[in-house]
NUFI-542965 format. One record per residue (C-alpha): x, y, z; residue number from 0. Coordinates in steps of 0.1 Angstrom, whole numbers. Last residue first. Example, Ala and Ser with C-alpha at 12.3 -4.5 7.8 and 13.67 -1.06 7.14 Angstrom:
2
+-------+-------+-------+-----+
!  east ! north !    up !  nr !
+-------+-------+-------+-----+
!   137 !   -11 !    71 !   1 !
!   123 !   -45 !    78 !   0 !
+-------+-------+-------+-----+
***
This chain:
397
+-------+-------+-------+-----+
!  east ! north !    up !  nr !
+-------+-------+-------+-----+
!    76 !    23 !  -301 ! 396 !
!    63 !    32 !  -334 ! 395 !
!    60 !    68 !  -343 ! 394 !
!    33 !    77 !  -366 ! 393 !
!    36 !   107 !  -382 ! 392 !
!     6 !   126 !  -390 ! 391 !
!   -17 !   137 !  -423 ! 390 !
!   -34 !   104 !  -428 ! 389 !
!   -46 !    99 !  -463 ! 388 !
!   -17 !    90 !  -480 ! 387 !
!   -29 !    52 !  -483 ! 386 !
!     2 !    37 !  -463 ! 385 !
!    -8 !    63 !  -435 ! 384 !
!   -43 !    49 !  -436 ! 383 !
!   -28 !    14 !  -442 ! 382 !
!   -10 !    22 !  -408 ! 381 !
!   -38 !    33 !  -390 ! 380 !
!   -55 !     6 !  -397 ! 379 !
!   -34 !   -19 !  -387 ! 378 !
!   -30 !    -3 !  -352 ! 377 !
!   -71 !    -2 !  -346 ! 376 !
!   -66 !   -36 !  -353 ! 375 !
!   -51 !   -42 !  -319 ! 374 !
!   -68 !   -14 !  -299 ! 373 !
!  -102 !   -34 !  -305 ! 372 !
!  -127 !   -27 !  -333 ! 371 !
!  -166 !   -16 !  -337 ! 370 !
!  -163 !     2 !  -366 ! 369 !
!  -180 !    27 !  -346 ! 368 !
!  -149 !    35 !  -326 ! 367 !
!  -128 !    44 !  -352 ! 366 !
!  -154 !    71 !  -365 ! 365 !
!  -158 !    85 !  -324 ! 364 !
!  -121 !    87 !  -330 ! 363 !
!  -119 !   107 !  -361 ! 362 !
!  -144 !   130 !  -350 ! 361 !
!  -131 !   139 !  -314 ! 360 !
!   -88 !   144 !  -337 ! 359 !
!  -114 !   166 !  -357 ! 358 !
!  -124 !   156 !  -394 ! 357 !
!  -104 !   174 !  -421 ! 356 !
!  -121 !   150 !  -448 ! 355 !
!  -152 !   127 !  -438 ! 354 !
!  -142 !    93 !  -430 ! 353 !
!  -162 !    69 !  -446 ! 352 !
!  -172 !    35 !  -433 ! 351 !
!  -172 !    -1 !  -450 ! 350 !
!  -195 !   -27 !  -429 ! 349 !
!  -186 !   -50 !  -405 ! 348 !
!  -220 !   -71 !  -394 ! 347 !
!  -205 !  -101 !  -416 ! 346 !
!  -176 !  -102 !  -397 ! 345 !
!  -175 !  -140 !  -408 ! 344 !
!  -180 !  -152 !  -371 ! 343 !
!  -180 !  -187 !  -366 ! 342 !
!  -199 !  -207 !  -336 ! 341 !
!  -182 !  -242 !  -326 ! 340 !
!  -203 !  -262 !  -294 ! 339 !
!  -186 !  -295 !  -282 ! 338 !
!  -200 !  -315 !  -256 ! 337 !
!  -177 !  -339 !  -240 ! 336 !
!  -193 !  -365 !  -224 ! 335 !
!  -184 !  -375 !  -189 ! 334 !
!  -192 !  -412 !  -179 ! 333 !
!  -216 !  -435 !  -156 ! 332 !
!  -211 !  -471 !  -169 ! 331 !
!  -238 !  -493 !  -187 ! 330 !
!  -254 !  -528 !  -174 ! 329 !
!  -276 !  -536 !  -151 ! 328 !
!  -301 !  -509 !  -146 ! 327 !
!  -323 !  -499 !  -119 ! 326 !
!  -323 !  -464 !  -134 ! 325 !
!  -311 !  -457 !  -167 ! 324 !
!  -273 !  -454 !  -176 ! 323 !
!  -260 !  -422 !  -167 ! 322 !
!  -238 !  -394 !  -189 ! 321 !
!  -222 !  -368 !  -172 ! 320 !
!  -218 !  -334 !  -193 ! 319 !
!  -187 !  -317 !  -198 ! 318 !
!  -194 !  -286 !  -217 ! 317 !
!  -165 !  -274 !  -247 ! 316 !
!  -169 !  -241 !  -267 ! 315 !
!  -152 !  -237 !  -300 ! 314 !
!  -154 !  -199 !  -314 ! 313 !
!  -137 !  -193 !  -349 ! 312 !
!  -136 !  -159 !  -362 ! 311 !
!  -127 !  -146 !  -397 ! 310 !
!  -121 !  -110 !  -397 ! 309 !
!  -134 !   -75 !  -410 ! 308 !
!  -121 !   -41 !  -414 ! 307 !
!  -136 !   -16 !  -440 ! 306 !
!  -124 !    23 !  -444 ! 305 !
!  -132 !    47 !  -466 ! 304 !
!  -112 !    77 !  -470 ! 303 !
!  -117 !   112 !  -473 ! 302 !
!   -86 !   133 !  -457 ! 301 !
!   -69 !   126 !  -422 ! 300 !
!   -61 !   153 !  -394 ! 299 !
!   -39 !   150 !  -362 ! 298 !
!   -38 !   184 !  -352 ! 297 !
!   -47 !   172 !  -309 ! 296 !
!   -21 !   145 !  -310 ! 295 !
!   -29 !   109 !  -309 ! 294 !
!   -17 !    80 !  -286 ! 293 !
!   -23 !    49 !  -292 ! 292 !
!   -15 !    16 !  -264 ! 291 !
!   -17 !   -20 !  -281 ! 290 !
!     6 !   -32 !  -252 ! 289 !
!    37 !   -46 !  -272 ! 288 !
!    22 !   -23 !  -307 ! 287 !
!    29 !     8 !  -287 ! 286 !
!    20 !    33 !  -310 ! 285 !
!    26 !    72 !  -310 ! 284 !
!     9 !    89 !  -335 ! 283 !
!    22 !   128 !  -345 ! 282 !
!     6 !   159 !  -356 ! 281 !
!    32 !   186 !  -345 ! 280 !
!    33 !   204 !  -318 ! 279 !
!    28 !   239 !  -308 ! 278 !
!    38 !   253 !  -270 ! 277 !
!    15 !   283 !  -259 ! 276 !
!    41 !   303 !  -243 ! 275 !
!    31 !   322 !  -204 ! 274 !
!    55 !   339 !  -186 ! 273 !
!    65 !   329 !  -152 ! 272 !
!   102 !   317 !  -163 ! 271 !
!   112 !   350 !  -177 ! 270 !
!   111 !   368 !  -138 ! 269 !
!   129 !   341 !  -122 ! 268 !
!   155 !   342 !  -152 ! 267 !
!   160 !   377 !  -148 ! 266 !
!   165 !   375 !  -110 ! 265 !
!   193 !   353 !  -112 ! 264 !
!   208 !   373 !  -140 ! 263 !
!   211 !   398 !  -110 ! 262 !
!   246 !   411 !  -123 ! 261 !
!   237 !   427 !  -152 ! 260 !
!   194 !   429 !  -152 ! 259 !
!   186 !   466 !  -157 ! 258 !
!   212 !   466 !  -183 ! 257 !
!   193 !   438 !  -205 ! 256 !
!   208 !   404 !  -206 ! 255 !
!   208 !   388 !  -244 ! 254 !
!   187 !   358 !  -238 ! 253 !
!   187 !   329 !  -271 ! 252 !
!   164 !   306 !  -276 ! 251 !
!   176 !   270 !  -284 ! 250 !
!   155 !   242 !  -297 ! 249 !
!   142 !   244 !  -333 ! 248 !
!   171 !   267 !  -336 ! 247 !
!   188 !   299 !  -328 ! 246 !
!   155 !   320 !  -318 ! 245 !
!   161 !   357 !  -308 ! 244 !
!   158 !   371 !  -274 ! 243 !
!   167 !   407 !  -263 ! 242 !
!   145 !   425 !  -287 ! 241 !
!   134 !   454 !  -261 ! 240 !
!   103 !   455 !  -239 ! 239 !
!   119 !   434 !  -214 ! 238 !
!    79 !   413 !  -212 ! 237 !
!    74 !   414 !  -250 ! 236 !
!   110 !   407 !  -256 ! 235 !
!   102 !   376 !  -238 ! 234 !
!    71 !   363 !  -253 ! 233 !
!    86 !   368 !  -286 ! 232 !
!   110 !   349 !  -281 ! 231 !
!    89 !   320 !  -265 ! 230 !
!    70 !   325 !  -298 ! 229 !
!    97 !   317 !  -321 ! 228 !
!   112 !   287 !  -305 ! 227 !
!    70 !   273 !  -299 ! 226 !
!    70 !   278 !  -339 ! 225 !
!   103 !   263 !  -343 ! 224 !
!    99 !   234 !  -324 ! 223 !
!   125 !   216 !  -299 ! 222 !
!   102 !   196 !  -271 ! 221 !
!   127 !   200 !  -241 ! 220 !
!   134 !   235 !  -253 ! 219 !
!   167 !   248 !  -242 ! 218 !
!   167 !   284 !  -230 ! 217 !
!   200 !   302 !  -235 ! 216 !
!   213 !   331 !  -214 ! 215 !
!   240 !   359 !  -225 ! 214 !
!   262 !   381 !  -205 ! 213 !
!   269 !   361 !  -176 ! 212 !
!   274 !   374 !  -141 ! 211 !
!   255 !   354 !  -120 ! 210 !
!   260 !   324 !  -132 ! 209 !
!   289 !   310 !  -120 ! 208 !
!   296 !   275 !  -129 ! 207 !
!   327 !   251 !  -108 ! 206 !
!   308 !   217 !   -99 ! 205 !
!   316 !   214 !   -63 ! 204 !
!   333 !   185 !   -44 ! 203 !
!   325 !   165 !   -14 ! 202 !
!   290 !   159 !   -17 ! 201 !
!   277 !   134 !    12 ! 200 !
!   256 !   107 !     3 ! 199 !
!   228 !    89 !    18 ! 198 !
!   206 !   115 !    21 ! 197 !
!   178 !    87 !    19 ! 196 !
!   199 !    53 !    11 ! 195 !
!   178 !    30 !   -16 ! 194 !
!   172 !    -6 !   -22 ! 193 !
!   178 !   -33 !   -49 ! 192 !
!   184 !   -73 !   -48 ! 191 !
!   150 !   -76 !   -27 ! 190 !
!   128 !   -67 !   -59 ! 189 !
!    93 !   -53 !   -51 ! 188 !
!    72 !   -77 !   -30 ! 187 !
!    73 !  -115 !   -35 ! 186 !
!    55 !  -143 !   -21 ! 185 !
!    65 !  -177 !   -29 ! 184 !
!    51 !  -208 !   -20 ! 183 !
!    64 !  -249 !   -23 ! 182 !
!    34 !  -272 !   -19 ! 181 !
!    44 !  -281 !   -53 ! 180 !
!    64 !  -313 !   -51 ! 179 !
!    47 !  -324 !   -23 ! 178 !
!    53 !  -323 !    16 ! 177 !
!    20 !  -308 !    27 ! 176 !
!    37 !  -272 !    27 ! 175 !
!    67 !  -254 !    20 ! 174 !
!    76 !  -218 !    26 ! 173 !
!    89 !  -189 !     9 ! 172 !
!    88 !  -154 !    15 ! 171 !
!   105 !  -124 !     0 ! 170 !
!   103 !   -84 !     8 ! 169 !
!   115 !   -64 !   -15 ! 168 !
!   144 !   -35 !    -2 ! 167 !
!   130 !     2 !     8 ! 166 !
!   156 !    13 !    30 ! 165 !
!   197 !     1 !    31 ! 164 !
!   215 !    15 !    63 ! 163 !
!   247 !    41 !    54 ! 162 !
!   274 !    50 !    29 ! 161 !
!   279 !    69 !     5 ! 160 !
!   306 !    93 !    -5 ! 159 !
!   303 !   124 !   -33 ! 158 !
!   320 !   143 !   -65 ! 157 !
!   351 !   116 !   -69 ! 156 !
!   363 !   126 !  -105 ! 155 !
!   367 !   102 !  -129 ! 154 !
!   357 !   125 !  -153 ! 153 !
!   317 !   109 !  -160 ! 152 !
!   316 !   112 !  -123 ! 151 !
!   326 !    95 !   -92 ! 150 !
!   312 !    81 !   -62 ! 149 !
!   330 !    69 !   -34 ! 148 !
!   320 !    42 !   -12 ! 147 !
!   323 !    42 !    25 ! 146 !
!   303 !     7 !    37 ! 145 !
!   265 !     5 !    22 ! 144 !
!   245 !   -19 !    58 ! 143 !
!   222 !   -45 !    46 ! 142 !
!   185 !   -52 !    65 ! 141 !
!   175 !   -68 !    32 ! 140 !
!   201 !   -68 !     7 ! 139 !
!   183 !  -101 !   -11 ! 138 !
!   191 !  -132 !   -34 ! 137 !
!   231 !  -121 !   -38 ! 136 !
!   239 !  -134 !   -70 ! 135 !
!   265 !  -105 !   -80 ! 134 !
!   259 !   -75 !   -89 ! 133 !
!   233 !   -62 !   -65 ! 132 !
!   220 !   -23 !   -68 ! 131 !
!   219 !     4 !   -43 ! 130 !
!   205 !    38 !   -51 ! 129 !
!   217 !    74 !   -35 ! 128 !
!   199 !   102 !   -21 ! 127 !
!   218 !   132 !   -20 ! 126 !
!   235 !   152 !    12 ! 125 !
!   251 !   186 !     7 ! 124 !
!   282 !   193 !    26 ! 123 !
!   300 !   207 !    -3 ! 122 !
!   273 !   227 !   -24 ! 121 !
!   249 !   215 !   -49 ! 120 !
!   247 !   240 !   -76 ! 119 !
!   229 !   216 !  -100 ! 118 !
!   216 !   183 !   -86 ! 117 !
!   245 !   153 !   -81 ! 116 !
!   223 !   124 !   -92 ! 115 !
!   232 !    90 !   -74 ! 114 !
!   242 !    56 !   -84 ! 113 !
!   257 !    26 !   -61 ! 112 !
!   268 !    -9 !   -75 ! 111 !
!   264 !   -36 !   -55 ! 110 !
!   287 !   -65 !   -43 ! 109 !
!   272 !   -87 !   -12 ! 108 !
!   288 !   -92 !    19 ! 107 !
!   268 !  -114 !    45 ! 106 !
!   271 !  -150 !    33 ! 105 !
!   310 !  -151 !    43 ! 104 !
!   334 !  -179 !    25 ! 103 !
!   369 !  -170 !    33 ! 102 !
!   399 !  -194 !    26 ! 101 !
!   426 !  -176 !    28 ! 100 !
!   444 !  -158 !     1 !  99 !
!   474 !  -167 !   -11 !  98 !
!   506 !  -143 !    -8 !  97 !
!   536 !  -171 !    -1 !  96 !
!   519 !  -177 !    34 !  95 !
!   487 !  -169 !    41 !  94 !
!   466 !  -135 !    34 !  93 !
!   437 !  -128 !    61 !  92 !
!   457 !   -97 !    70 !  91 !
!   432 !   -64 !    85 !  90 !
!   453 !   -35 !    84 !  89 !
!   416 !   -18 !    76 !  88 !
!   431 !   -13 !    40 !  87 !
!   435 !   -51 !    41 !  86 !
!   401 !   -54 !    52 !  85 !
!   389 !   -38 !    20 !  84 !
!   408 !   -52 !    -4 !  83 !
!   397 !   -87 !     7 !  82 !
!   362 !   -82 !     9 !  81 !
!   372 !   -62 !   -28 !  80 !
!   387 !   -93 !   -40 !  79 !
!   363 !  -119 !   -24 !  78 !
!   333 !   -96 !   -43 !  77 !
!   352 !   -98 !   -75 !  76 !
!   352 !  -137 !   -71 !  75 !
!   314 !  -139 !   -77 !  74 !
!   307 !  -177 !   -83 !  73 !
!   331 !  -188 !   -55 !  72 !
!   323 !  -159 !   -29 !  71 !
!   286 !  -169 !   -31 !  70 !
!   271 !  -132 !   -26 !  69 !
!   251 !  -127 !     3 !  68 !
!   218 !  -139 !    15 !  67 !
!   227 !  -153 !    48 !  66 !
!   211 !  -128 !    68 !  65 !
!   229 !   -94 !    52 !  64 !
!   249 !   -72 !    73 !  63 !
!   273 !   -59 !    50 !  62 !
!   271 !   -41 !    20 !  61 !
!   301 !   -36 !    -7 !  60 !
!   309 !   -10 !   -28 !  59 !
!   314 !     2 !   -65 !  58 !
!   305 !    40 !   -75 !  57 !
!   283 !    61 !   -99 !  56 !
!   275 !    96 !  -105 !  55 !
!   251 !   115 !  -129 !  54 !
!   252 !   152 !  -132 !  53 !
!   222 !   173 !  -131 !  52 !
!   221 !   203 !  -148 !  51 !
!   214 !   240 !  -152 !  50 !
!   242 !   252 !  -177 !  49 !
!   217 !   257 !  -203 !  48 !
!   186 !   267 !  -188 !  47 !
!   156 !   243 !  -194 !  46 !
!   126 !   245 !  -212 !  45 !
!    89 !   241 !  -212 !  44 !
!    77 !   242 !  -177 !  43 !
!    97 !   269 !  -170 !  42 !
!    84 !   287 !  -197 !  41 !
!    49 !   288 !  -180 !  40 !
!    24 !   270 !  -203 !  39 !
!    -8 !   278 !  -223 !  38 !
!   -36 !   264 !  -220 !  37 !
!   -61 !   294 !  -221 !  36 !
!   -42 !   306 !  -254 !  35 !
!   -12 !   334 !  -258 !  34 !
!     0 !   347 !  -282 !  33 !
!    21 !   380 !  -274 !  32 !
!     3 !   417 !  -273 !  31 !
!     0 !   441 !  -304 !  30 !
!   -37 !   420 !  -313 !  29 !
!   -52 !   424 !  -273 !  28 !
!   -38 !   461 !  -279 !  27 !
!   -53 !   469 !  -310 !  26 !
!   -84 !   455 !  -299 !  25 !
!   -86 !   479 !  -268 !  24 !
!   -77 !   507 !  -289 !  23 !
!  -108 !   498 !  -317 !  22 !
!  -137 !   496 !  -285 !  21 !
!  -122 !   528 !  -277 !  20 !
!  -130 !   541 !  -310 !  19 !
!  -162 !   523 !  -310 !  18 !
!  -176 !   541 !  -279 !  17 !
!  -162 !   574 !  -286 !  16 !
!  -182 !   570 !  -319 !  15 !
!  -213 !   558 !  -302 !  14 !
!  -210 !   589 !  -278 !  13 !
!  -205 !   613 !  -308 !  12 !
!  -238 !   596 !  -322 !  11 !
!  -257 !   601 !  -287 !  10 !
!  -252 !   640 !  -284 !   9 !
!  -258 !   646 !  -318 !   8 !
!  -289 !   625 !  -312 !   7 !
!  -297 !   645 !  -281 !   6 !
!  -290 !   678 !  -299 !   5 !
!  -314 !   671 !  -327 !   4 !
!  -342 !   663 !  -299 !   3 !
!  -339 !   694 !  -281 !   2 !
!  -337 !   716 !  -312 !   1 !
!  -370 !   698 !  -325 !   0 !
+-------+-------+-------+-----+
***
């Protein structure tokens, strides 16, 4: 008896050891940060402020094109700058008394040049640039980009381009049988557009140090105040201090710790890897042009009944060819039109219910039984949201 009482002593204090750990562990899964199977790194989710592209553009001229160049006549800004251009060369094509001569070139077309200048690109750096036509140039195939500066929103000249145009449309026409419409066209891409790989050269910096900056702010590229909140918290989790603190919907604020003055650098690359399980909020997005819908995952929509029907008229016509007997002497051989019209009432429609607080699976397998295309899927959705019974925004595109 003394054996067995101290064995079940034995195995009750066990239990309770058992269940107090079990308690600590579940403390600490509940003390640490939300976080879900999908959730995202912060990297993925925001943007430092200060950490930017900047958007140039220039005016040039290419060269080098087959006979596809701008009509000097109908674009006289491309003549001005051909002109320009030479004369900077110390090339003189001007006559007597100042006029211009008479030029008329098929090779120069006027384009316009764009190129993103990425964040803490140095002098030296080399950026891919793209090449548009202005004028009525029909292709910048095989085109040469002369010098052209780009500048920024300040006027600024941040980078130069110039170099061998890549990636232009192809075209090809050609005539046949010597009709009216034996005339073909093939067409690949658009010919009046190309790009230059590298070809830019940066020739001024953007002035931002970083590295010693007191304060950091995220910028949310989906601004929410519960995903604000728990990126915060995700970070003060991680520095073990209350460093971060939402401002807005869209801005979280970084206080830097001690252990991270002067290396801000290194504190970013150590807060981007954490893991924030972004919230949204129930929204429909509708593209009425292509009949695409898009629904969030906390779309929801209370009790309703719904009941779609429409009248439609089918009219199907079979040429048939219509003999007179055999062997006989009068009667013509002729194509009869046959004519075949079905209408359907929508009779096999009927009303369905929508059960209340139905998943975003639910409410689309319910849609779908209705038997209805993408098209009056839309009209529903919007006398639902009429009705009151849709609990989402729908966002029309």
């Amino acid at each position: 008896m003394t054996r067995i009482a101290t064995a079940k002593a034995a195995s009750s204090t066990a239990i309770r050891a058992f269940a107090l750990a079990a308690g600590l562990v579940a403390a600490t899964i509940l003390a640490m940060p939300p976080t879900a199977f999908g959730a995202s790194r912060i990297k993925d989710i925001a943007d430092y402020e200060g950490v930017r592209d900047n958007l140039l553009v220039g005016y040039g001229l290419v060269v080098g094109l087959s006979g596809t160049g701008d009509d000097l006549t109908n674009a006289p800004f491309t003549k001005e700058s051909l002109v320009a251009m030479l004369e900077r060369l110390g090339v003189n094509i001007r006559e007597q008394g100042g006029a211009i001569a008479t030029v008329k070139p098929k090779n120069v077309a006027a384009v316009m040049v764009t190129a993103t200048l990425p964040a803490f690109a140095r002098q030296g750096t080399r950026v891919d640039v793209s090449v548009s036509a202005m004028g009525d140039s029909k292709s910048l195939m095989g085109g040469t980009l002369l010098v052209t500066p780009l500048v920024g929103a300040d006027g600024e000249i941040y980078a130069v381009a110039q170099g061998g145009l890549a990636g232009v449309g192809i075209v090809a026409t050609g005539g046949g049988g010597g009709g009216a419409g034996g005339s073909t066209t093939v067409q690949k891409g658009v010919p009046t557009g190309g790009k230059i790989a590298n070809g830019a050269i940066v020739e001024r910096e953007l002035p931002f140090e970083m590295a010693h900056l007191e304060a950091v702010k995220l910028s949310l590229r989906n601004p929410d105040f519960t995903t604000a909140n728990r990126t915060a918290q995700a970070v003060n989790a991680f520095l073990g201090s209350n460093v971060a603190r939402p401002t807005d919907p869209s801005t979280v604020q970084i206080m830097v710790p001690p252990e991270y003055r002067g290396n801000v650098v290194g504190l970013l690359t150590d807060i981007e890897q954490l893991r924030v399980e972004p919230d949204q909020m129930a929204k429909i997005v509708i593209d009425e042009a292509t009949g695409t819908i898009v629904m969030g995952e906390n779309v929801r929509i209370s009790t309703v009944a719904i009941a779609q029907g429409q009248l439609t008229i089918r009219i199907t016509e079979t040429p048939q060819v219509s003999q007179p007997s055999p062997f006989s002497t009068t009667g013509d051989t002729t194509v009869v039109n046959r004519t075949d019209i079905q209408i359907d009432e929508g009779q096999q429609n009927k009303l369905s219910v929508v059960p209340h607080g139905v998943t975003l699976q639910e409410l689309v397998n319910g849609l779908n039984n209705l038997g209805i295309g993408p098209r009056d899927l839309i009209s529903i959705l919007h006398a639902i949201k009429a009705s009151g019974a849709l609990q989402a925004d729908i966002e029309v595109m």
